[in-house]
N, C-alpha and C positions, 0 to 999 in steps of 0.2 A: 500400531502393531503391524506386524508383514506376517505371512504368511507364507514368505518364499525364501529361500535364503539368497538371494541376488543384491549384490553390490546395492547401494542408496548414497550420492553423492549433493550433498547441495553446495554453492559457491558463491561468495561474497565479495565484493569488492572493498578492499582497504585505502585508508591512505594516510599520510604521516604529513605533519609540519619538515620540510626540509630545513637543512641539510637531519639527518639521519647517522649517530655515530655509536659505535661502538667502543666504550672505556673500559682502559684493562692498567694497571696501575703498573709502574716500572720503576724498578731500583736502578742508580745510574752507580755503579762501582769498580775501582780498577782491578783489574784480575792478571793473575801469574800465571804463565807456562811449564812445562817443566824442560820444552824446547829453549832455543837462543837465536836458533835462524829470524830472519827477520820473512813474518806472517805477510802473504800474498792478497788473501781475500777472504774472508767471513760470509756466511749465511746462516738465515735459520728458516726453519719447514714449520708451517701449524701443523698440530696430532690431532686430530678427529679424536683423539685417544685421551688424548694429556693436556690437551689446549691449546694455547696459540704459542710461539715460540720459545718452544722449549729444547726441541732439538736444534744444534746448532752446528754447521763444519766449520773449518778454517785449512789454507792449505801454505805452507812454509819455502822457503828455499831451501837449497844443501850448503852446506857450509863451506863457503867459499876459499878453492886453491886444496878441499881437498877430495882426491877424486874416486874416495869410499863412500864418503857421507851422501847419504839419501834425503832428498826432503818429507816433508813429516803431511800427513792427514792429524788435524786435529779433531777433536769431536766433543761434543757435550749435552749431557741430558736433561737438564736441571736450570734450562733458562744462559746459562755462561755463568752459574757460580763454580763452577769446578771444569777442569779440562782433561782430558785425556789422551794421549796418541793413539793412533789404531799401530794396531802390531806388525801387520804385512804393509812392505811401501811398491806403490805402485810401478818406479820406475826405478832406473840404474841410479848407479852413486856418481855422485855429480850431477845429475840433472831436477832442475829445480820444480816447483809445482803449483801452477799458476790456474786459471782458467776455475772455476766451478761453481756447480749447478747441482739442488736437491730437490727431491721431489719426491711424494707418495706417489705407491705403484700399488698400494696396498693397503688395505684396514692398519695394519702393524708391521708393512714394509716399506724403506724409504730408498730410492735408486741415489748412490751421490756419484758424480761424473766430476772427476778432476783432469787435468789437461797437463801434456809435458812442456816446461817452460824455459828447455833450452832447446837449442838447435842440435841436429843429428844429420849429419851428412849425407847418412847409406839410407835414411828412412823419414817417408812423410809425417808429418804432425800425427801427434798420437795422443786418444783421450785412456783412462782406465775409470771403471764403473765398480762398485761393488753393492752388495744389500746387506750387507752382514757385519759393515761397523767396521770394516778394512779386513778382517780377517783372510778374504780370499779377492783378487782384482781379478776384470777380466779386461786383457788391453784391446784396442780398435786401432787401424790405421784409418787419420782421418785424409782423403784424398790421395793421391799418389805424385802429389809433388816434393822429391827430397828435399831436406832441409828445412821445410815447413816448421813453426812453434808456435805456440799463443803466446797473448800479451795477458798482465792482469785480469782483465774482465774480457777476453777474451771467449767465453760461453754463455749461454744463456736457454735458459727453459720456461718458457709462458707453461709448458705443461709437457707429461708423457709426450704427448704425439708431436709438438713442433718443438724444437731444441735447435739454436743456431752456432755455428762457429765460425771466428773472425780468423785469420793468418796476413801473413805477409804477402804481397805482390796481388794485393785485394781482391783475395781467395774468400768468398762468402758458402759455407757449407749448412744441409740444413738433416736433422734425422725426424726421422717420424715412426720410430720405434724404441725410443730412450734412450736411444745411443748407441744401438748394436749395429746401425751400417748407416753409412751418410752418402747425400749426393752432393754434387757442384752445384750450386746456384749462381756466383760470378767467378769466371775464373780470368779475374785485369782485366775486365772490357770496362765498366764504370773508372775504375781508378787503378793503378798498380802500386800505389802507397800501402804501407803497411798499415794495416786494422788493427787497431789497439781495444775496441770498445763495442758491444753489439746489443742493445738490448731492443725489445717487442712491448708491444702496450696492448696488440689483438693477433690475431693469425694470419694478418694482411698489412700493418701495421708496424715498421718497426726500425733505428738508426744504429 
């Protein structure tokens, strides 16, 4: 019995037979589009909400020679049995859609950050972010060297606050606020090859 009302914590030490796994059962099935571009990159987010990968993106090219067609955001709710396009496209017609990275930002909000995957003469590499399932982008320039594009896996997010991005002329960029403003981290001093690939294992750590 207490007779106060003050916090009472006591603490125990556990411990488990290693290794330590979590089993989640998975259907392996091929799945249709309602796009034809050929798909860039796939991801999925755990939901705190819904479980473990159930939200999923996907990002397409534009259909090649013509220079209307947009590349697609795809998206899905339900694990990858059904797909759907997001309605607003990030970039201009012609240019394709490479690079992406999703993350909660929220109990019931998810940031996805996709990347432009061609080249653009007048303007540096560019990512577009939305929370709303493509409905609304908002674009970023990443760095201010023209001509800049990402590759495939070109971006990458251990989390909200560390987010990296690769380019050409081995331009390494890093954001620490989801994506709404980026710095230089190498600009061609280690290499001046083009960065096709970037990913992080800690926030110190990373190829």
């Amino acid at each position: 019995m207490r007779e106060e009302e003050t916090q009472a914590e006591m603490t125990f030490g556990i411990s488990a037979l290693p290794p330590l796994y979590r089993i989640f059962e998975k259907l392996v099935t091929r799945q249709t589009v309602s796009v034809t571009e050929a798909i860039n990159n796939v991801q999925f987010v755990n939901s705190t909400v819904y479980g473990p990968a159930m939200f999923g993106y996907a990002t397409t090219d534009a259909i090649s020679g013509s220079p209307a067609d947009k590349g697609d955001v795809l998206y899905t709710t339900d694990g990858g049995a059904t797909w759907s396009v997001m309605v607003a496209k990030p970039f201009a017609g012609a240019e394709n859609i490479v690079g992406l990275a999703a993350f909660p930002i929220g109990r019931n909000t998810t940031r996805v950050i996709v990347g432009r995957g061609s080249t653009d003469a007048g303007n540096p590499a560019e990512i577009a972010y939305t929370e709303d399932r493509g409905a609304t982008w908002t674009t970023v320039n990443v760095g201010s060297v023209n001509a800049q594009y990402f590759r495939t896996h070109g971006i990458f997010a251990l989390d909200p606050y560390n987010i990296w991005a690769v380019t050409d002329g081995g331009y390494i960029y890093k954001s620490s606020d989801s994506g709404a403003t980026w710095v230089t981290q190498q600009a061609g001093v280690v290499t001046t090859n083009v960065l096709h690939c970037v990913h992080f294992v800690t926030d110190r750590i990373g190829f």
